[in-house]
N, C-alpha and C positions, 0 to 999 in steps of 0.2 A: 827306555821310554821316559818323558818327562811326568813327574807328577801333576795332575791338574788342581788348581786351587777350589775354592770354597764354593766360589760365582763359579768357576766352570762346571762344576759337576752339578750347581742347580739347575744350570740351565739346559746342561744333558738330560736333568730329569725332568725337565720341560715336555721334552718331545717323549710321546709315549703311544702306545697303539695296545688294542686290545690282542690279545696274544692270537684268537681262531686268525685275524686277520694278518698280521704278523707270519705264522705257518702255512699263508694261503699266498701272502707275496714270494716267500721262497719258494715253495713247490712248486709256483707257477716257472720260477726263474725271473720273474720282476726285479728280486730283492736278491745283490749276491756278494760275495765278502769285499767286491773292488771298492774302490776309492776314488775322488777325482785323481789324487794324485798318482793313484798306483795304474792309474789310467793311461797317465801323462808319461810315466816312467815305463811303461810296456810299447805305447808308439813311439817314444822316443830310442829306447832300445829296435824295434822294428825299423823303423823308417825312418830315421834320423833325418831324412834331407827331404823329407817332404814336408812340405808348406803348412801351417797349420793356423797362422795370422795374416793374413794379407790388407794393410791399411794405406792405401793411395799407392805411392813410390815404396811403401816399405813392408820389407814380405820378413816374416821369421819362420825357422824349421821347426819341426819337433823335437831335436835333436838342442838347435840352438835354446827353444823354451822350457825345455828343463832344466837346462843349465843354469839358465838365467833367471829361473823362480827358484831354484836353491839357493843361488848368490841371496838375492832378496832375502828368502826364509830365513837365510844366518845372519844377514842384519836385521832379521824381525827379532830373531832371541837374541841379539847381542843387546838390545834396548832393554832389556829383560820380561818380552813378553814370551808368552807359553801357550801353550795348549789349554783350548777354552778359553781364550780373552777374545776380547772381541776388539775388530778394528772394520772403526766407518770410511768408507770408501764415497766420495763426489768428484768422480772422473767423468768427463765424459767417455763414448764409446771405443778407445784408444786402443793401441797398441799394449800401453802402460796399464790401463783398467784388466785386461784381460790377463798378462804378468802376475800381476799384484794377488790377483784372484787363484792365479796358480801355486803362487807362492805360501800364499795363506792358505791353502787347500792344501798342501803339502804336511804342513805344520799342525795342523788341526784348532788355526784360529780361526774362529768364525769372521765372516765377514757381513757388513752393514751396509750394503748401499744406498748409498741418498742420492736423490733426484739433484741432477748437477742445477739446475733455476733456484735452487730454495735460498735464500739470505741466512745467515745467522742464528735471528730469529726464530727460523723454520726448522734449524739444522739443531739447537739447541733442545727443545722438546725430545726429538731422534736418540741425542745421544743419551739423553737422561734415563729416559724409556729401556735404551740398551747395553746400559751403564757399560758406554765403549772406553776402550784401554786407551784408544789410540784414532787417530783419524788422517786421512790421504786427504791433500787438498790438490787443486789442480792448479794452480799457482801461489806465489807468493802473499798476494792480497789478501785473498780467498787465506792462506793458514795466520795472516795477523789476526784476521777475526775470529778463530777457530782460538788463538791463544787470547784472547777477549776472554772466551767463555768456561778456562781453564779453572779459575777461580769459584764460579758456580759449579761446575760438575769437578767431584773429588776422583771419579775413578776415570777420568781423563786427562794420563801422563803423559803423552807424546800428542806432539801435531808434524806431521809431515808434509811435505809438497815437491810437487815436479819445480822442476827448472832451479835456480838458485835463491834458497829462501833468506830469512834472517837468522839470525844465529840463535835462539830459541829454535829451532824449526831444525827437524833432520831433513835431510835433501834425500829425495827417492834416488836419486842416480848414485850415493853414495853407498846405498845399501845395495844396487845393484853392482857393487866393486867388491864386497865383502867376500871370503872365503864361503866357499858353499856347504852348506850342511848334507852331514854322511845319512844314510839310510833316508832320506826324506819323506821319501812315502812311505815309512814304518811309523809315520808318530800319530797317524788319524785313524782311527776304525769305519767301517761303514755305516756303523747306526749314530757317529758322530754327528754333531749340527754342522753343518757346513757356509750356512749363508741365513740373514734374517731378511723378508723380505717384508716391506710397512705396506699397510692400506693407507690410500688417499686421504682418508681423515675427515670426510665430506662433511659429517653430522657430528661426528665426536673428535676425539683424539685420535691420531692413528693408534691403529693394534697393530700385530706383530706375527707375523708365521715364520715357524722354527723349519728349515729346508736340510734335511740330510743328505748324506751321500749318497745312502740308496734310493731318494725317492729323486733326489736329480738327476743321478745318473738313470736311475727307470725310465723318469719321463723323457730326456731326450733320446735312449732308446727307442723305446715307444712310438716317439714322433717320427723318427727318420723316414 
């Protein structure tokens, strides 16, 4: 298991719950040791050839999307990010948003999504707030600005982007070539954070909800 740093483990202790409630999501079965990714690694063992993305002309398996968020995940730590960092994500509803999200879910780095319309300006506050490692741009343009803002945010080392970026800029397609990482859904726990999800910011600043792997994975149980 990777060690997680300073930032990761405060922000672990971020999320917290009173414990009667805590011993009430498990009994119930709400709350259980899986993961997204141990999720991801049990249908892909099961049903490997069933559909589990479908975007216009382009369908992936569950079998193909594991495969293909461990490539990712080993070019997530070959950058040298780790468990608990966090990486902001501005895709739209893709093929690649969804990936990316497996991938970092696999690994145990939280992921940031920002509203794909927000300008720089908008996107800079974001990152500050969730003093992100790393950020996914959805093109080229889009990550020169994102290395603009390099200088003002210090715990903002990487900018990546789909398609072919500058050479500052890692290329998403190249991480998706990398060797895949072994055991991948062994490096996340369930009361991990999984995802931060920002409010609108209507009256103030946006705030920030810490999303585990057991309350996301509960709630789309839930909802099914």
């Amino acid at each position: 298991r990777q060690r997680a740093s300073e930032k990761a483990l405060a922000l672990k202790r971020a999320v917290s719950f009173e414990p009667v409630r805590v011993r009430a999501f498990i009994e119930r079965g709400d709350w259980t040791d899986q993961t997204v990714g141990s999720l991801l690694k049990e249908r892909a063992r099961a049903t490997p050839d069933r559909p589990v993305i479908i975007e216009g002309d382009r369908t992936i398996t569950y079998g193909e999307a594991f495969e293909t968020a461990r490539r990712i995940a080993g070019g997530l730590l070959s950058l040298g990010l780790s468990k608990g960092d966090v990486v902001a994500v501005q895709l739209p509803n893709t093929l690649e948003y969804l990936l990316t999200y497996f991938a970092l879910a696999l690994v145990g780095i939280v992921m940031a999504p920002i509203h794909v319309v927000y300008a720089p300006s908008e996107v800079e506050p974001l990152l500050r707030h969730s003093r992100a490692d790393a950020i996914l741009m959805a093109d080229p343009e889009r990550a020169r600005g994102a290395l603009a803002l390099q200088d003002k945010l210090p715990d903002l080392k990487h900018v990546l982007s789909l398609g072919t970026p500058p050479g500052d800029v890692a290329a998403w397609d190249e991480l998706r070539r990398r060797e895949p990482i072994q055991d991948a859904a062994d490096l996340a726990g369930a009361a991990d954070p999984l995802h931060m999800a920002f409010t609108s910011g209507t009256t103030a600043g946006p705030k920030t909800v810490l999303v585990t792997h057991q309350t996301a994975l509960s709630t789309i149980i839930n909802s099914a």
